[in-house]
N, C-alpha and C positions, 0 to 999 in steps of 0.2 A: 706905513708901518714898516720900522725894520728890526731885522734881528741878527745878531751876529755870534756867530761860533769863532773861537779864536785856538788855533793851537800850534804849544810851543816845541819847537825841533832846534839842534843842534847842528844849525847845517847855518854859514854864512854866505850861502849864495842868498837867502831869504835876506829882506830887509830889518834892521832891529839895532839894538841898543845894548853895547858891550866893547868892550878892547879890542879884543878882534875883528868885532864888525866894524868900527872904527878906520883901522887899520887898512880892513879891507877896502871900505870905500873911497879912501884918499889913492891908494893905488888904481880902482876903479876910473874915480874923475881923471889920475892921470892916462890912462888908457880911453878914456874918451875924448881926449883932449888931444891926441896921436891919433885916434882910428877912428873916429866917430860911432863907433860901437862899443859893448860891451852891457854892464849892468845898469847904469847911470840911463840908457837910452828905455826902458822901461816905462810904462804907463800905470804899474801898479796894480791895476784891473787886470791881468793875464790873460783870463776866462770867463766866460758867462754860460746863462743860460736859463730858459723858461718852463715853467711845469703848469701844467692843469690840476688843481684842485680837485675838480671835478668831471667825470667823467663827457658830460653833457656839454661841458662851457665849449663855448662858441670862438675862445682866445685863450691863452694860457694868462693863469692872473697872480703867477707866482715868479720873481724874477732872483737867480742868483748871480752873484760876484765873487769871483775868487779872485784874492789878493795875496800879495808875495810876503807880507808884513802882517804881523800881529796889529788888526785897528780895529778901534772901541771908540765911538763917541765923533766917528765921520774924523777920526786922527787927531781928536783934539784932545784922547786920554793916551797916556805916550806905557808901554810898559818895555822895561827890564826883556832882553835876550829877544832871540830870535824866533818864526814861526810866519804862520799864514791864518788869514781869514776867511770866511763864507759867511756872505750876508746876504740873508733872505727878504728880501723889500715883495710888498703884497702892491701888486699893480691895482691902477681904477678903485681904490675903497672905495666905498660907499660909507655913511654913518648909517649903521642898520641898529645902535645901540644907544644907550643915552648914559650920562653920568651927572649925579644929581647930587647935591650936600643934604647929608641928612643929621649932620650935626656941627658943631661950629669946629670940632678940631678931626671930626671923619671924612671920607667920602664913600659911595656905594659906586660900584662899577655893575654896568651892566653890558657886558661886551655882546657883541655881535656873533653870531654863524663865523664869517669868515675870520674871525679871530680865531677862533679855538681851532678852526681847519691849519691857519697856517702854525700855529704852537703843534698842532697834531705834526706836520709835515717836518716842522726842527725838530722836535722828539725824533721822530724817525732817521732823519740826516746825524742826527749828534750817535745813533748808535754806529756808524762807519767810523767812526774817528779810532 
């Protein structure tokens, strides 16, 4: 399971989609192409890190990624202007719920404990932004 927070800033050191960012990254590739440093040398993933859900757990089962670029869809949905993401992936699921057809054009969801824990945990993170 993941979940991603996406927010947009007006800073083109972040990676994104604009005239200037443009701009910016052809100057970039050429300054890596002289120095072997700069913006281009990037992994995108900047930061991480793990939280415990629960007090008791025996491992942390909540894993973050902070990225330098607005990304929706593991980068496969592209948006407009600049920004960063936080995605929260839930380590070890388990299937603790079921989802059954209860009609030919519905579905019924019956999510799990650890679903609502990690919707609880992005509620909480979305109020820092």
């Amino acid at each position: 399971m993941d979940y991603v927070f996406n927010h947009k800033a007006r800073c083109l050191d972040l990676f994104g989609y604009s005239a200037g960012g443009t701009l910016r990254l052809v100057k970039e590739i050429g300054r890596y192409r002289r120095e072997r440093r700069g913006m281009i040398t990037t992994n995108f993933a900047e930061a991480g890190g793990f939280l415990k859900t629960l007090p008791g757990a025996a491992a942390p089962d909540v894993q973050l990624h902070f990225v330098i670029g607005i990304v929706d869809n593991h980068a496969r949905t592209t948006h407009l202007g600049h920004g960063y993401s936080l995605h929260v992936c839930l380590l070890r699921p388990k299937s603790a719920g079921r989802v059954k057809r209860s009609s030919f054009w519905g579905v019924v969801l019956d999510f799990s404990r650890r679903y609502r824990i990690i919707m609880e945990v992005s509620r909480k993170l979305s109020a820092f932004r």
